[in-house]
C-alpha positions in Angstrom: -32.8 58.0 12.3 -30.6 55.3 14.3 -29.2 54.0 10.4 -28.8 58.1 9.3 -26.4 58.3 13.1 -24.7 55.4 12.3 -23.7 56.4 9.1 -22.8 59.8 10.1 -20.7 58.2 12.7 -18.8 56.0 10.2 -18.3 58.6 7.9 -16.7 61.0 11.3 -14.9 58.5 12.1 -13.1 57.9 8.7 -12.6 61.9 8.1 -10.8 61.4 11.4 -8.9 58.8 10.1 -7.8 59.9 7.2 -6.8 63.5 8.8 -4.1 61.2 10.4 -3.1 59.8 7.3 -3.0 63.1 5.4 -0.8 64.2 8.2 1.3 61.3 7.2 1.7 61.2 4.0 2.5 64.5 4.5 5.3 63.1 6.4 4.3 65.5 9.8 4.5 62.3 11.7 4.0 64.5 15.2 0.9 66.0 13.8 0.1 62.4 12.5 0.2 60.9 15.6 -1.4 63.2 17.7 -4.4 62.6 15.0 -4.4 59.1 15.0 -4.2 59.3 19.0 -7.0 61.5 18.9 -9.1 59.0 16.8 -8.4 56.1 19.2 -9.5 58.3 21.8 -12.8 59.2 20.3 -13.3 55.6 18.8 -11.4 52.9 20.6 -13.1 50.3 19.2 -13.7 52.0 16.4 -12.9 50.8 12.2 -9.5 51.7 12.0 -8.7 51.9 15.6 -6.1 48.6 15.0 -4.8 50.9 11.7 -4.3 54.1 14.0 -2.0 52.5 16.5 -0.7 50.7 13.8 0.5 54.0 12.1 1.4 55.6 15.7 4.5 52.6 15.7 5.5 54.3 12.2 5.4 57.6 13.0 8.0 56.9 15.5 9.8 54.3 13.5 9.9 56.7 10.9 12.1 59.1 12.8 14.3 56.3 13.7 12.7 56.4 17.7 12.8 52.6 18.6 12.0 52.4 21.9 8.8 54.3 21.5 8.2 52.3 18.4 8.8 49.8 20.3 6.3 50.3 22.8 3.6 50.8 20.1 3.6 47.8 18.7 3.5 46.0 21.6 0.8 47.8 22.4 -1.1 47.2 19.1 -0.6 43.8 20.1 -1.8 43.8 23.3 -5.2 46.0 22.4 -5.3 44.7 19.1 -4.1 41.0 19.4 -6.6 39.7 16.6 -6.0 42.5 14.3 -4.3 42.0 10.6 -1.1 44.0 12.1 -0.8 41.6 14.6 1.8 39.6 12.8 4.0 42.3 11.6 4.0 44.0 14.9 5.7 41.0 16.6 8.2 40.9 13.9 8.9 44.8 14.3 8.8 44.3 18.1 12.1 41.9 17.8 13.1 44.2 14.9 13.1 47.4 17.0 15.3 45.8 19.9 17.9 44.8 17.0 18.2 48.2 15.3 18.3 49.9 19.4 21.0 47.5 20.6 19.0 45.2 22.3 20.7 41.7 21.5 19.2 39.3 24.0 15.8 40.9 23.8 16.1 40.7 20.0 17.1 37.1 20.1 13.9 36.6 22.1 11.3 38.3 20.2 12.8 37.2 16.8 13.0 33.5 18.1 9.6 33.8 19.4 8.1 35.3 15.9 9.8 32.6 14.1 7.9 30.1 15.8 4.8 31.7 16.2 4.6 32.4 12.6 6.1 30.4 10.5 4.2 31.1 7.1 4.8 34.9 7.4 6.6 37.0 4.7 8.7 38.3 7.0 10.0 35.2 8.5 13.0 35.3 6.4 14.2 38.4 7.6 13.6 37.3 11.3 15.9 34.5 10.7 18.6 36.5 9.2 18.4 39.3 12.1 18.8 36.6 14.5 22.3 35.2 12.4 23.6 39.1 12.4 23.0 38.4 16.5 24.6 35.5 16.3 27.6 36.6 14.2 28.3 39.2 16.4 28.4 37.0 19.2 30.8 34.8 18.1 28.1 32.0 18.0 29.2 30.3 15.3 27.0 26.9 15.9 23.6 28.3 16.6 24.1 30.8 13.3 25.2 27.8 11.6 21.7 25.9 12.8 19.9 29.5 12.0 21.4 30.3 8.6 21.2 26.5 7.5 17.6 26.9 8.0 17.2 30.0 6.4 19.0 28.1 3.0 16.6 25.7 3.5 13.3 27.8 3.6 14.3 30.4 1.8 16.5 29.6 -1.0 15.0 32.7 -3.5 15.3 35.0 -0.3 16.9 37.9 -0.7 19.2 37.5 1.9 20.5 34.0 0.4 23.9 35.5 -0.9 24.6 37.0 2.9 23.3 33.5 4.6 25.5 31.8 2.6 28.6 34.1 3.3 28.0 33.6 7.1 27.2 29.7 6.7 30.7 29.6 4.9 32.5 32.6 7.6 31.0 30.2 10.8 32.2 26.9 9.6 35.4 28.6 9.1 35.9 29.7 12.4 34.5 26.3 13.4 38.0 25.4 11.6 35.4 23.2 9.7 36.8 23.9 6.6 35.8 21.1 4.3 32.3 22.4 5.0 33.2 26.0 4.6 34.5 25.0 1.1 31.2 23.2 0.1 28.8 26.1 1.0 26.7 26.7 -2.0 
């Protein structure tokens, strides 16, 4: 009786689940949410509990709401801190105060994801976030430091043609232009 329970219980709690998910594949992200809110309600520490508040940052990131993104992923990271999202969510975490505006909290989170994980596949990107912060600041040594770096570990990156542009714009306006010249 206590296996047959169990099972019934994992099978509840993945038609639950995967309500949410129809709901957002469906692209309803408010009914989405509200499902996937209702699942961690019903199962907080349940299978897909980490996945559901995982997919509650999307729904909001989806319709371009940052701030309550935002706040999602730092909760996932909070509730969830061993989780398999756990990585990504810091990354969005700095991600989300770049796209809202957010420069010096950006900097911070995207600094502190780069050091925290420095074998992640979206380290690259963190580093070149961080340079479009320091390029609009004017900060043409620490982009310098951040975009050499980001040659360095990530030469078949995707952003290399835009970090070498900015490695060649900052020494120019460091009137370094011997270096600006050499960028390659």
């Amino acid at each position: 009786k206590v296996e047959k329970d169990e099972e019934n219980s994992s099978l509840g709690q993945r038609a639950k689940y995967m309500t949410a998910e129809s709901w957002y594949n469906l692209k309803d992200y408010q009914k989405a949410r509200e499902a996937y809110k209702k699942y961690i309600e019903m199962y907080p520490e349940g299978d897909f509990s980490a996945n559901a508040q995982y997919a509650i940052s999307w729904t909001y990131l989806e319709n371009k709401e940052f701030n309550a993104s935002l706040e999602e992923f730092k909760k996932l990271i909070s509730i969830y801190p061993d989780s398999k999202f756990t990585e990504e969510a810091q990354f969005r975490v700095g991600k989300n105060y770049f796209l809202s505006g957010n420069k010096d909290m950006a900097k911070t989170e995207l600094e502190k994801f780069i050091n925290l994980y420095t074998k992640s596949n979206f380290r690259a990107e963190a580093i070149y976030l961080l340079s479009q912060i320091f390029l609009q600041e004017e900060d043409w040594m620490d982009n310098i430091i951040n975009l050499e770096r980001l040659v360095r570990e990530y030469s078949d990156s995707s952003y290399l043609s835009e970090a070498l542009y900015g490695l060649s714009l900052s020494y120019y306006k460091k009137d370094e232009y011997e270096k600006s010249i050499k960028v390659r």
